[in-house]
Steps between C-alpha positions, in 0.01 A plus 500: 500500500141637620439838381775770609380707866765779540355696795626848489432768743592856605481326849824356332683726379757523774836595444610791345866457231692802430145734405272253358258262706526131371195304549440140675368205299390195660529178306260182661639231493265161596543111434108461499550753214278802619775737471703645218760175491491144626876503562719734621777518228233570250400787696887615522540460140200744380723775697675714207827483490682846652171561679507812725150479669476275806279185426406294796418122411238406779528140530209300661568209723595150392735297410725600147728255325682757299884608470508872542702783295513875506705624236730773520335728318155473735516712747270613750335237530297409848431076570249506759342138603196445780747430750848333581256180597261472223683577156792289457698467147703192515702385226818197540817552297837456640898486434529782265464756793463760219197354358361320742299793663114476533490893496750714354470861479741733297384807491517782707218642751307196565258412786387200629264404783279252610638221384684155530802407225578104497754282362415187555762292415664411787160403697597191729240297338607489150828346599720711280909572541515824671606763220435856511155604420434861473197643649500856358780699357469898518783644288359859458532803704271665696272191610260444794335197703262514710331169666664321240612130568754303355548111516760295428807305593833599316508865399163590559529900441763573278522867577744592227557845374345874627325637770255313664251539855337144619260602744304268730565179250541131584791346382538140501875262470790295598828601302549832308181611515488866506788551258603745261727819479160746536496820735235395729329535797302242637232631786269317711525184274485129614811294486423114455741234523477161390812384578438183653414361147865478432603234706590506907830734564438667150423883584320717262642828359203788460711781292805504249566828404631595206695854544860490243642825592555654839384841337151320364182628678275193535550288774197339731348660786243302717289674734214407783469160319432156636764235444330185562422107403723156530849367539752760556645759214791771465349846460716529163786428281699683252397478154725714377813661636380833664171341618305723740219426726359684796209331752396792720195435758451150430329242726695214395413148649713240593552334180793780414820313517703634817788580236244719297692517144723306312781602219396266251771539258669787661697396769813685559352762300184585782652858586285582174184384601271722694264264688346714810225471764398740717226537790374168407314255744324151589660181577729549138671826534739438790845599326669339748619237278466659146814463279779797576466669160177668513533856460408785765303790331512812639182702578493676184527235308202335705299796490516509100497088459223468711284772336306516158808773374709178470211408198348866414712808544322670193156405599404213280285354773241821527449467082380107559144410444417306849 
């Protein structure tokens, strides 16, 4: 570690929790070791635990071989990289979907930007089985992306637990690989598919939601995104019994199966599932075809799905650090 540079600033002191101002620390973070830390997790770990001030870990470009964890207990915390392009962690472990996550975050109120999350496992060239590979795992609530890219192959974003917004992110798979039972909205984020790595007639699968109760809030909502890349794919299949997906506004290409979803290991049991698309379009979102069980939402149920009060109706969003 080169000698500690906490910059601290009334410039910084934004947000203002309950009748006290918290400040904002900025942690460098810089493999040719001018900063603070030489590796991210280090920088993560000098955060004390049940910290209440947000602490922004600036991270400078280049390439980091690390496996990433944010505790529960370290909150507001802010991962902010030179850009989706030019600070990439990568790390490659696989089959125990649990543990297999490059970055896994915990804790609640967390921001991340600028960056590029990689599990590299599945890469063509290394000539591995395909077994899931976790990208990044966000299991707290109240979580934010912005610019944020994640690659991988089999369950790249494991979107598991809490409320979460994924704005303008780049998402990168072929089966599973936005998956999770989060409360999410996805906006203005990049779809890629890379189906055609699984063999000619095999389609990719880009969500499998996990929702267990028809009274659960969480479901996936996707909206002015890109769905793009190779092969063909399903939009989504149920993870779990209730699963519940929404693509509003899409411009889907013509890799989206005509069919759209399948039932996995629900069928006869698809009344539950509450797959739905509305005002969609591009060569994939002709519904001419799509299978007979998709659901029909009424406006108010679009209205509310397709806004951030499906994520934030107590106003989480306006106390984030972006």
């Amino acid at each position: 570690m080169i000698g500690l540079r906490i910059e601290l600033s009334n410039a910084q002191i934004h947000k203002r929790y309950g009748n006290r101002l918290y400040p904002y620390k900025t942690i460098v973070v810089d493999p040719k070791r001018r900063g603070c830390f030489s590796t991210i997790q280090s920088a993560i770990d000098s955060i004390p635990s049940n910290n209440r001030y947000w602490t922004s870990i600036n991270i400078k470009a280049g390439y980091y071989r690390e496996k990433l964890t944010i505790p529960y207990d370290k909150p507001y915390i802010i991962i902010q990289g030179d850009g989706m392009s030019k600070t990439l962690v990568e790390w490659d472990d696989h089959a125990n979907t649990m543990q297999s996550a490059t970055f896994f975050t915990m804790a609640d109120n967390i921001v991340v930007k600028y960056i590029t999350f990689k599990n590299s496992y599945n890469d063509p060239e290394k000539r591995n089985p395909w077994l899931p590979a976790v990208a990044a795992m966000v299991s707290g609530d109240m979580s934010y992306f912005y610019g944020v890219g994640f690659l991988g192959f089999q369950d790249t974003l494991w979107d598991d637990n809490g409320r979460h917004y994924f704005h303008n992110c780049f998402i990168q798979g072929a089966v599973d690989f936005i998956f999770g039972a989060g409360q999410s909205l996805y906006e203005g984020c990049t779809i890629s598919v890379i189906a055609q790595a699984l063999g000619p007639g095999v389609p990719g699968i880009i969500t499998a939601q996990g929702r267990t109760n028809p009274n659960d809030a969480n479901g996936f909502v996707f909206k002015h995104c890109k769905i793009y890349g190779d092969g063909t794919t399903y939009l989504g299949r149920p993870w779990r019994a209730y699963a519940r997906v929404f693509f509003y506004n899409n411009n889907m290409s013509n890799i989206v199966n005509p069919l759209g979803w399948d039932p996995w290991n629900f069928v006869g049991h698809e009344d539950r599932i509450q797959f739905s698309e509305y005002l969609n379009y591009g060569y994939g979102a002709t519904t001419n075809y799509r299978v007979k069980w998709t659901k029909n939402l009424d406006m108010n149920t679009i209205n509310t799905m397709a806004s951030l009060s499906f994520i934030d109706n107590d106003g989480w969003l306006q106390n984030q650090q972006f």
